[in-house]
Structures are given as structure tokens and as C-alpha cells.
SERONU-402087 format. One line per field, with one value per residue: x, y, z of N, C-alpha, C in turn; residue in three letters. Coordinates in Angstrom, 2 decimals. Example, Ala and Ser with C-alpha at 12.3 -4.5 7.8 and 13.67 -1.06 7.14 Angstrom:
# residues 2
n_x	(13.19;12.85)
n_y	(-5.69;-2.25)
n_z	(7.80;7.08)
ca_x	(12.30;13.67)
ca_y	(-4.50;-1.06)
ca_z	(7.80;7.14)
c_x	(13.20;12.90)
c_y	(-3.30;0.03)
c_z	(7.80;7.87)
residu	(ALA;SER)
//
This chain:
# residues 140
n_x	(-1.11;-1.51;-1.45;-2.57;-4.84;-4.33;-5.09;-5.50;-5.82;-5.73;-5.37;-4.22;-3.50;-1.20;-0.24;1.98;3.39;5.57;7.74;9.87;11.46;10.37;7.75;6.59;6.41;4.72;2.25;1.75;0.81;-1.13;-2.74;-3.18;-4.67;-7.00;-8.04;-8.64;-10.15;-13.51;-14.86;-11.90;-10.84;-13.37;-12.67;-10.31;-10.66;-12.19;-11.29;-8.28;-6.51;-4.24;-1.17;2.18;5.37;6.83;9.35;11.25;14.08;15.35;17.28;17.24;16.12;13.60;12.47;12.21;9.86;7.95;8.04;7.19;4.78;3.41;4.07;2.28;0.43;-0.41;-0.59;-3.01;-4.95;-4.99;-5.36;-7.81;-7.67;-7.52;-4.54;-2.42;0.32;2.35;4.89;8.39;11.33;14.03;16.27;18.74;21.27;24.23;24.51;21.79;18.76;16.42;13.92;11.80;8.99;5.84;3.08;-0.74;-3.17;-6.65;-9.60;-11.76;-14.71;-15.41;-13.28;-13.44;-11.89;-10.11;-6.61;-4.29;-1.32;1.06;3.19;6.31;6.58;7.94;8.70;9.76;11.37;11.64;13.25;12.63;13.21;13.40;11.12;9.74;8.26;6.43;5.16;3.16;2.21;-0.74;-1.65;-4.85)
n_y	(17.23;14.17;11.23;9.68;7.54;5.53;4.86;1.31;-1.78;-4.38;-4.55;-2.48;0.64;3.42;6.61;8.08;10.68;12.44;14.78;13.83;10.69;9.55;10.61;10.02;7.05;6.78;7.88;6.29;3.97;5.54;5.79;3.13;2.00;3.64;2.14;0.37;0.00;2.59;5.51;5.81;8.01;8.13;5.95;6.64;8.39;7.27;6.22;4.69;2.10;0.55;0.48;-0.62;-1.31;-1.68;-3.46;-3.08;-4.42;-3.82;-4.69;-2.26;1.53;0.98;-1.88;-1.87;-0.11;-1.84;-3.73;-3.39;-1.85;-4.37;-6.10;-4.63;-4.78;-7.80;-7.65;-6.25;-7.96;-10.08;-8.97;-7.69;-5.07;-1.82;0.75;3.29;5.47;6.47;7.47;7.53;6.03;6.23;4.60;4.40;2.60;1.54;-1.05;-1.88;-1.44;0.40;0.04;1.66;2.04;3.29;2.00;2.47;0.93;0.29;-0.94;-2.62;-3.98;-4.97;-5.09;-2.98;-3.50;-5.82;-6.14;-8.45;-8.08;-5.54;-4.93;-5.65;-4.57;-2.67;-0.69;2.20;4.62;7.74;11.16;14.48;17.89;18.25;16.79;13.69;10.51;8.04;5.23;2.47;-0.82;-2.51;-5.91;-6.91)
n_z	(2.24;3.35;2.22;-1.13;-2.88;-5.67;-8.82;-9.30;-11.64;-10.56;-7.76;-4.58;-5.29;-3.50;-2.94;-0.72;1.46;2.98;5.72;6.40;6.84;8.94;9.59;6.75;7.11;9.29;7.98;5.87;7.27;8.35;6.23;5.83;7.67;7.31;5.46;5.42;7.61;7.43;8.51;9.15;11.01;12.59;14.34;15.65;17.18;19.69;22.90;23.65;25.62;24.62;24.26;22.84;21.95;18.44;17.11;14.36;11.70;9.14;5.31;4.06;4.00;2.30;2.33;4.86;5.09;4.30;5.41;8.11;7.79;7.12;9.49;10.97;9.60;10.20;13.00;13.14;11.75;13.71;16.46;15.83;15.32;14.51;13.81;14.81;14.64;17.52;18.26;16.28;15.49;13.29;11.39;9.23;8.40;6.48;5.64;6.61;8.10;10.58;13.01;15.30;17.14;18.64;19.21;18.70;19.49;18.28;18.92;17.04;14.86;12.61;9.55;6.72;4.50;3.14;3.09;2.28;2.08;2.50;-0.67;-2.54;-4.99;-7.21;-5.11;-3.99;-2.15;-2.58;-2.34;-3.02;-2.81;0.49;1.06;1.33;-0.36;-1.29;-3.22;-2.76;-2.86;-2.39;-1.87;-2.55)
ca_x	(-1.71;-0.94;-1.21;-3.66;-5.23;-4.01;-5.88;-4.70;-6.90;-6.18;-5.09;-5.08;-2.12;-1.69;1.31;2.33;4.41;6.23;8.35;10.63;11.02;9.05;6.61;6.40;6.12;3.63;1.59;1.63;0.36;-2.72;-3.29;-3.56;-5.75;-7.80;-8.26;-9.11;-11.18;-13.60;-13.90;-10.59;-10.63;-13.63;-12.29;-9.37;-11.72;-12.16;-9.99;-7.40;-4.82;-3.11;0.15;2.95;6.36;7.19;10.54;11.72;15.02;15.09;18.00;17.17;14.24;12.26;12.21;11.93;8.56;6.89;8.41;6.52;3.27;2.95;3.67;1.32;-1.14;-0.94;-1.43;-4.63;-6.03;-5.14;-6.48;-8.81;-7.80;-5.91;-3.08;-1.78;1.84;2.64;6.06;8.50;12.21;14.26;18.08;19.13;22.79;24.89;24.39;20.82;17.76;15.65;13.02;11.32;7.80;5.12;1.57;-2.06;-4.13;-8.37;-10.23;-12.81;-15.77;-14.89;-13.28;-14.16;-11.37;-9.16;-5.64;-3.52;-0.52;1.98;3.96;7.81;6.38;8.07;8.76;11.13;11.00;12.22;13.21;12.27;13.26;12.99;10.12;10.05;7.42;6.56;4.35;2.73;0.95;-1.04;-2.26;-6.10)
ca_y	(15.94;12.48;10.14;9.30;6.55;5.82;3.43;0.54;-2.71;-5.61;-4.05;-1.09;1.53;4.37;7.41;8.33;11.69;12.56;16.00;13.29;9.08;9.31;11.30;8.86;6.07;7.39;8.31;5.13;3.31;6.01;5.14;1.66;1.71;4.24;1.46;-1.25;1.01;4.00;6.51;5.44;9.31;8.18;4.86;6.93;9.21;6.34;5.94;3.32;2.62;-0.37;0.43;-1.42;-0.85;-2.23;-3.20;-3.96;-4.12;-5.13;-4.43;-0.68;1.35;0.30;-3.08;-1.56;0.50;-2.98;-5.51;-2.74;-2.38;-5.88;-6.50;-4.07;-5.61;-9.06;-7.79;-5.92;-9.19;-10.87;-8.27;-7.21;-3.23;-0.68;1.11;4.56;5.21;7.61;7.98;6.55;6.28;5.01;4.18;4.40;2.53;1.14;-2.61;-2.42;-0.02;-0.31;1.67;1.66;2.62;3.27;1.86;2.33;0.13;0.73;-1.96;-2.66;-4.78;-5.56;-4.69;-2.62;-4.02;-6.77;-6.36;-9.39;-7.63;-4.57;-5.80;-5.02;-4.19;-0.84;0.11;3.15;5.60;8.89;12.39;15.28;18.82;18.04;15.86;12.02;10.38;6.55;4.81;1.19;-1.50;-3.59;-7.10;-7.24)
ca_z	(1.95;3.79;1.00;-1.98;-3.48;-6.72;-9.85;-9.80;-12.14;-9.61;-6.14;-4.66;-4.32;-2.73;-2.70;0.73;1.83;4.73;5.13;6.71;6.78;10.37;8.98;5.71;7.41;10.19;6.69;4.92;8.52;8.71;5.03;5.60;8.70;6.38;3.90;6.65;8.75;6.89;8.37;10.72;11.66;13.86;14.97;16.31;17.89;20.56;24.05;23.91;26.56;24.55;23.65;22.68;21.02;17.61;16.71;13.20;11.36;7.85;5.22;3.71;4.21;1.73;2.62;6.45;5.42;3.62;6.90;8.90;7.66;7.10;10.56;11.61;9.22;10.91;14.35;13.13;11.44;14.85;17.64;15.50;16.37;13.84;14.46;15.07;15.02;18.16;18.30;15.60;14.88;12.04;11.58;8.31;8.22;5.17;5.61;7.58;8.61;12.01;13.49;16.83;16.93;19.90;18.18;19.66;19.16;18.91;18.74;15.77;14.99;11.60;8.31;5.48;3.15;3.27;2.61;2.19;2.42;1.39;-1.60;-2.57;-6.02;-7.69;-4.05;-3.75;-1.45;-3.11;-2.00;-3.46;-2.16;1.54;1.05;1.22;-0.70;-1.70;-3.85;-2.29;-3.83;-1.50;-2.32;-1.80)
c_x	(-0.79;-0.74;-2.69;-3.41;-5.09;-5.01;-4.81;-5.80;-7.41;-6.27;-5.23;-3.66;-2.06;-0.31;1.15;3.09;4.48;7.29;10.05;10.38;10.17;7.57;5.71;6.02;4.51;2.26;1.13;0.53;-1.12;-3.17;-3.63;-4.64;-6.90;-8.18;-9.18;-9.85;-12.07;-15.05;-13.17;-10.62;-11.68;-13.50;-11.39;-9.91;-11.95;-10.64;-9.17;-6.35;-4.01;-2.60;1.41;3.92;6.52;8.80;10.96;13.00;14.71;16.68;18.06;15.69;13.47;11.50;11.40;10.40;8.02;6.69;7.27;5.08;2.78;2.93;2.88;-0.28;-1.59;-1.07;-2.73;-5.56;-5.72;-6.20;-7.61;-8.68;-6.97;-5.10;-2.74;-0.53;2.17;3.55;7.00;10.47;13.03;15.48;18.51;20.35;23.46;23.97;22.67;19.83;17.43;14.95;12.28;9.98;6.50;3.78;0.28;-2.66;-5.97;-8.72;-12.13;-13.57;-15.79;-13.86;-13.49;-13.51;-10.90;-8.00;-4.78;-2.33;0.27;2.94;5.46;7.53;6.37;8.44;9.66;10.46;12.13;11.63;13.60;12.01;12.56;11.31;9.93;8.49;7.39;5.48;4.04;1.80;0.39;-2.14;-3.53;-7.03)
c_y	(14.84;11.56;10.16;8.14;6.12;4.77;2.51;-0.86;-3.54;-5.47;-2.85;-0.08;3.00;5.13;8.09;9.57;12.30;14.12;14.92;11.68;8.86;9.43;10.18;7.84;5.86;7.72;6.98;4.16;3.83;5.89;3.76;1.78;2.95;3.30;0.27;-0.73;1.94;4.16;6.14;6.72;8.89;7.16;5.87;7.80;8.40;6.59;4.39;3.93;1.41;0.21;-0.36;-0.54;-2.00;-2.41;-3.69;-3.44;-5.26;-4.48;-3.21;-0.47;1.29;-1.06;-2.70;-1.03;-0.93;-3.92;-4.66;-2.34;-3.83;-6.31;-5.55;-4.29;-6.87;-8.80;-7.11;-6.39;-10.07;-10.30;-7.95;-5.31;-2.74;0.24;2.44;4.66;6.53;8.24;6.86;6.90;5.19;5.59;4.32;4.08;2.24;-0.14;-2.64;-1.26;-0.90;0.65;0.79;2.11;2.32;2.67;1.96;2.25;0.24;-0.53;-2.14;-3.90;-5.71;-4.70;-4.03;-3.21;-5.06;-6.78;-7.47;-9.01;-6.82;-5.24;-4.73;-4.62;-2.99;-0.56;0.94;4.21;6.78;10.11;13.59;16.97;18.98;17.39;14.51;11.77;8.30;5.98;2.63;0.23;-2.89;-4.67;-7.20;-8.50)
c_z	(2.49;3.04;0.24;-2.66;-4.75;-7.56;-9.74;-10.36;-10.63;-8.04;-5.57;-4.30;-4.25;-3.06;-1.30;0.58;3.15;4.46;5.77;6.70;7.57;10.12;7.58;6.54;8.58;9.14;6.34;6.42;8.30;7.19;4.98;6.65;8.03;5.35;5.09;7.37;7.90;7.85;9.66;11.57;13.09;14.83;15.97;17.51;19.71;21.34;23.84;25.01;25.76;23.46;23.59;21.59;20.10;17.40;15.28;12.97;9.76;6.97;4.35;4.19;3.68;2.00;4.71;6.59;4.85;5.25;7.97;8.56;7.67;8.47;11.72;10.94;10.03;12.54;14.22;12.88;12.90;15.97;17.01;15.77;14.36;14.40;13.78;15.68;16.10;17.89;16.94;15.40;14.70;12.23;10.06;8.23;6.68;4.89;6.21;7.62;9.73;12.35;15.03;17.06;17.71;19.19;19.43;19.27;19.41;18.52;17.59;15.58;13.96;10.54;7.13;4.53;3.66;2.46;3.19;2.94;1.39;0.53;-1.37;-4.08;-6.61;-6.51;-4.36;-3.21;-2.22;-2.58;-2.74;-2.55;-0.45;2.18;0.52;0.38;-1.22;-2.38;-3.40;-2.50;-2.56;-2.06;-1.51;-2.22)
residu	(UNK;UNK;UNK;UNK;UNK;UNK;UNK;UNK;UNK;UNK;UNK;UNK;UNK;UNK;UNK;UNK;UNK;UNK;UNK;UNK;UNK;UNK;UNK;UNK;UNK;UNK;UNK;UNK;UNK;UNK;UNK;UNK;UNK;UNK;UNK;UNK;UNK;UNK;UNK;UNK;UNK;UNK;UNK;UNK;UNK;UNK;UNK;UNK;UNK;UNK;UNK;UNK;UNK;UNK;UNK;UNK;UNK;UNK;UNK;UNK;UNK;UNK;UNK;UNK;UNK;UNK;UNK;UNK;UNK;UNK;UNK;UNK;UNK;UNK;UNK;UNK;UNK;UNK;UNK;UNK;UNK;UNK;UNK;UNK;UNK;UNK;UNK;UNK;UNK;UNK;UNK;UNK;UNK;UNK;UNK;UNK;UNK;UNK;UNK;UNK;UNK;UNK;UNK;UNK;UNK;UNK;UNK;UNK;UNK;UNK;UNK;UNK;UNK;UNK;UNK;UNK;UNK;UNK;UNK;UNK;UNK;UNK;UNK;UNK;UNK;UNK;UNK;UNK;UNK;UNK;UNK;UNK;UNK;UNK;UNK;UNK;UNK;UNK;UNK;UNK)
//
């Protein structure tokens, strides 16, 4: 399992798992463009050639997986496309995180949801016998 949808009253959140952070984070992405897209499986289905690299750096990676969806939310309310993470890698230092990440972009007609944006609310990414996992509350 990639992630599930959890109850939540006012918003909507979701648990993510990865067997690694790449993997996690690559997760949480096709969960969001699953929320903004249904069914995204056959959006993706579609040829794209636009790709582009992402770059973020924020100061751990929790803060690194929120700065990164979010700024893969606001280029999907701009182009209008969602986003598939090809390739992806993350830094984990003392003082800092950073990741690097290939995206491909499909292009879409509209909306099914509207998320605002991923919150920092409860975030923690926790690992559990060689499996990463995260819980994400996104403002809708």
C-alpha cells in the first residue's frame, strides 16, 4: 500500500509509506495528484514530454516533504497539469535537508478537489522497521 485516506472533520489527511524517504515522498506526491485528479491512474495513462527538475532545500525533512508538495501544488494550480515524481533524491544533513526531483507533468481540464495546501500540522515522518511512513493534513 502507497498511502490511505484517513477521517479527518474539516480537511482531509492522508498516511503515506515509503520502504525509503524517496519512496515516501514519491507516495505522498501520487496521493496528492490522486486527490486533485480521480482516477489520476488514467490521467497518467496519457503521453507527456514536459519535464522539469524540482529543487528544494528546507531545514529537516519534514519541513522538506510539506515545502515540496506545496510547491508542487502551486505549479499544478498554475499549469493546470499534475505531477509524477520520476526520479527523486534527498539529503538528509544536520543543519538542512534538500532533494532534487525530475517531475512530469500531464496536463488536465480541471479539478476534482481543491487543496489549499499541505499543512505542518502533527507532521512527523517516522520509521518503523525499514519502513518510512508519514501522516499529512492538507488544508481544503
Amino acid at each position: 500500500m502507497k498511502f490511505e485516506i484517513l477521517e479527518h472533520k474539516a480537511d482531509l489527511k492522508i498516511k503515506v509509506f515509503g520502504s525509503n524517504l524517496e519512496e515516501l515522498f514519491k507516495n505522498a506526491v501520487l496521493a496528492m495528484a490522486s486527490i486533485l485528479k480521480k482516477p489520476e491512474l488514467e490521467v497518467r495513462s496519457q503521453k507527456s514530454e514536459d519535464r522539469e527538475i524540482l529543487k528544494v532545500e528546507s531545514l529537516d525533512k519534514e519541513t522538506l516533504l510539506i515545502d515540496f508538495l506545496n510547491e508542487i501544488l502551486a505549479k499544478s494550480q498554475i499549469n493546470k497539469k499534475i505531477y509524477k515524481v520520476e526520479n527523486i533524491k534527498i539529503k538528509v544533513f544536520q543543519k538542512n535537508a534538500a532533494l532534487e526531483a525530475e517531475l512530469i507533468g500531464y496536463p488536465i481540464e480541471h479539478f476534482d478537489e481543491d487543496i489549499k495546501a499541505a499543512t505542518y500540522h502533527n507532521l512527523k515522518i517516522s520509521q518503523k522497521d525499514d519502513k518510512f511512513e508519514a501522516v499529512i493534513l492538507f488544508d481544503i
